[in-house]
Structure formats: structure tokens, C-alpha cells
C-alpha positions as CSV (number, residue, x, y, z in Angstrom):
1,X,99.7,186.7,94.6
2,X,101.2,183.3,95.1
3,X,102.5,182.3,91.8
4,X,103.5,178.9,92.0
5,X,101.0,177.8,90.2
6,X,101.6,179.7,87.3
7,X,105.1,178.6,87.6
8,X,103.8,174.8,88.0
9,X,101.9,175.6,85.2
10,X,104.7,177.1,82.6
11,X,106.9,173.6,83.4
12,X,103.7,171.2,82.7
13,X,102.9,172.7,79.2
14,X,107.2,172.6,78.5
15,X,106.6,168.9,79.3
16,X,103.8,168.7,77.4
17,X,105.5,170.3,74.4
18,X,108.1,167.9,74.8
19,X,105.9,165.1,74.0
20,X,103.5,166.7,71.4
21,X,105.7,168.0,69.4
22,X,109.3,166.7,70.0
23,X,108.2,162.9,69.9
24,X,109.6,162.7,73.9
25,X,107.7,159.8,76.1
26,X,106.2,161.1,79.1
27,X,109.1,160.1,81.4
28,X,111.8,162.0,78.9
29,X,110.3,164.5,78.9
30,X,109.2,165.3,82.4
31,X,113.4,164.7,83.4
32,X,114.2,166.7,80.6
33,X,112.4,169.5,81.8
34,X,113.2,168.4,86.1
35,X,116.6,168.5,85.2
36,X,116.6,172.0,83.6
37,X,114.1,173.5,86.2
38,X,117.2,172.3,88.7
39,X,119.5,173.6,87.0
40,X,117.6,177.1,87.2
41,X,116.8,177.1,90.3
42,X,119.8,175.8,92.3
43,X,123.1,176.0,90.2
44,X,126.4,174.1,91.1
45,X,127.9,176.6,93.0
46,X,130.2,177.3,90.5
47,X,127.9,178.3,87.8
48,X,126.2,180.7,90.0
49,X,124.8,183.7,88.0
50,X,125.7,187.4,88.8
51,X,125.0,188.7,91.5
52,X,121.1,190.9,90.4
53,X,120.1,187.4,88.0
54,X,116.5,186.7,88.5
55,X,115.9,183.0,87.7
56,X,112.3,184.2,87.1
57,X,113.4,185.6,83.6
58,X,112.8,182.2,82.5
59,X,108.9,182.2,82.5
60,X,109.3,185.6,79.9
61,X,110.2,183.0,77.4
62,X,107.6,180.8,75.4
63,X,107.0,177.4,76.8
64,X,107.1,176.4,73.1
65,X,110.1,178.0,72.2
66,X,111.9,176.8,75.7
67,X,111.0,172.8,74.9
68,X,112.6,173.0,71.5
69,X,115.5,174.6,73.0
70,X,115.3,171.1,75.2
71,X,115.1,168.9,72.2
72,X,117.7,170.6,70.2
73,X,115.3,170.8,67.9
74,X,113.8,174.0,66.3
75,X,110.4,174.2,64.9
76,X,108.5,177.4,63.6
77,X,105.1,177.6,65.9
78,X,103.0,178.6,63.3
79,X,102.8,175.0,62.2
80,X,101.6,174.1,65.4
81,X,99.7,176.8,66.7
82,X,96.6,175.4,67.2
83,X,97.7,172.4,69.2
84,X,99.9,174.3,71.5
85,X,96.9,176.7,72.2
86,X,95.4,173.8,73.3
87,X,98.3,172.7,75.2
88,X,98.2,176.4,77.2
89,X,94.5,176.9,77.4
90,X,94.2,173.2,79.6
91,X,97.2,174.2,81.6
92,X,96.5,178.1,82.1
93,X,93.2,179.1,80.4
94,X,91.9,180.2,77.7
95,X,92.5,184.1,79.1
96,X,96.2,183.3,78.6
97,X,96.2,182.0,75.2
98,X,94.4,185.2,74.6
99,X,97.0,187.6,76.5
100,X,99.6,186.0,74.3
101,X,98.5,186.8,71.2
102,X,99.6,189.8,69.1
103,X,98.1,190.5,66.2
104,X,97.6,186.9,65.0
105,X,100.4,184.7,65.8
106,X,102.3,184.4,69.4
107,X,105.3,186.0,70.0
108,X,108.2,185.1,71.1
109,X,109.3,186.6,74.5
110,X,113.1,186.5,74.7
């Protein structure tokens, strides 16, 4: 299965996090989140990771919780639940939002 564009996917509702929530224009937030992704995905080389790091541990984490990371801002989901559904059922799908939930709030993955 060719997951880039689940991958594109997770980075587009980060960005749009940034803005929804965080207050970030569109252009802050979409180098906030560039700049990260780099950072991820090709290190200087001295701040490789150890040898056995999978960069892919990233997308285990909640695109929600990941953008206030960003902002340096934390904020408790439940006040913003419904929005950010929105935010992940027009980037992933409504299955997804689904698939996320436990019980009746979303988790948080790491």
C-alpha cells in the first residue's frame, strides 16, 4: 500500500491545526510544519538518530497534539473536538475520525 498519501495527509491537517487553532496564517504555518517534516526526515548529520529509529513513529502521534507541540502551545482537545473532526474527516475521512475514537473522546497516541 503506497502510503504517501496518508503521510501527505497527516502534515495537511498539522497545518491546518496550526491555523485553526493556534491562530498561525497559512504561510506560518505551512513552514512551521515544512521545517519540522525536514527535520524528520533528513537530519543534519550530526543529529542522526540511532541506528533501528523509524522516522515513521511520528504519524503514531495526534496531528492535534503534534501542532501544539509546534506552537508551544498546549491545548486540551476536548475543547475542540468537534472542529478538529472536521479538520481529519476532509483530510482523511470520516472512517478515520471513526478509527480514532475510543470510547468517546480521541486518544492520544504517544
Amino acid at each position: 500500500m503506497d502510503s504517501e498519501p496518508l503521510k501527505h495527509a497527516f502534515w495537511a491537517i498539522v497545518t491546518d491545526c496550526l491555523q485553526a487553532f493556534h491562530n498561525f496564517e497559512r504561510d506560518e504555518a505551512v513552514l512551521r510544519v515544512a521545517g519540522y517534516r525536514e527535520s524528520i526526515e533528513n537530519p543534519p548529520l550530526e543529529q542522526l538518530p540511532p541506528a533501528g529509529y523509524d522516522a515513521d513513529l511520528i504519524f503514531h502521534e495526534e496531528p492535534f497534539y503534534l501542532a501544539s507541540d509546534l506552537a508551544g502551545e498546549e491545548l486540551e482537545l476536548a475543547e475542540y473536538r468537534n472542529e478538529y473532526e472536521r479538520i481529519v474527516a476532509a483530510r482523511y475521512g470520516p472512517a478515520e475520525v471513526s478509527a480514532r475514537m475510543v470510547g468517546d473522546r480521541l486518544t492520544r497516541s504517544v
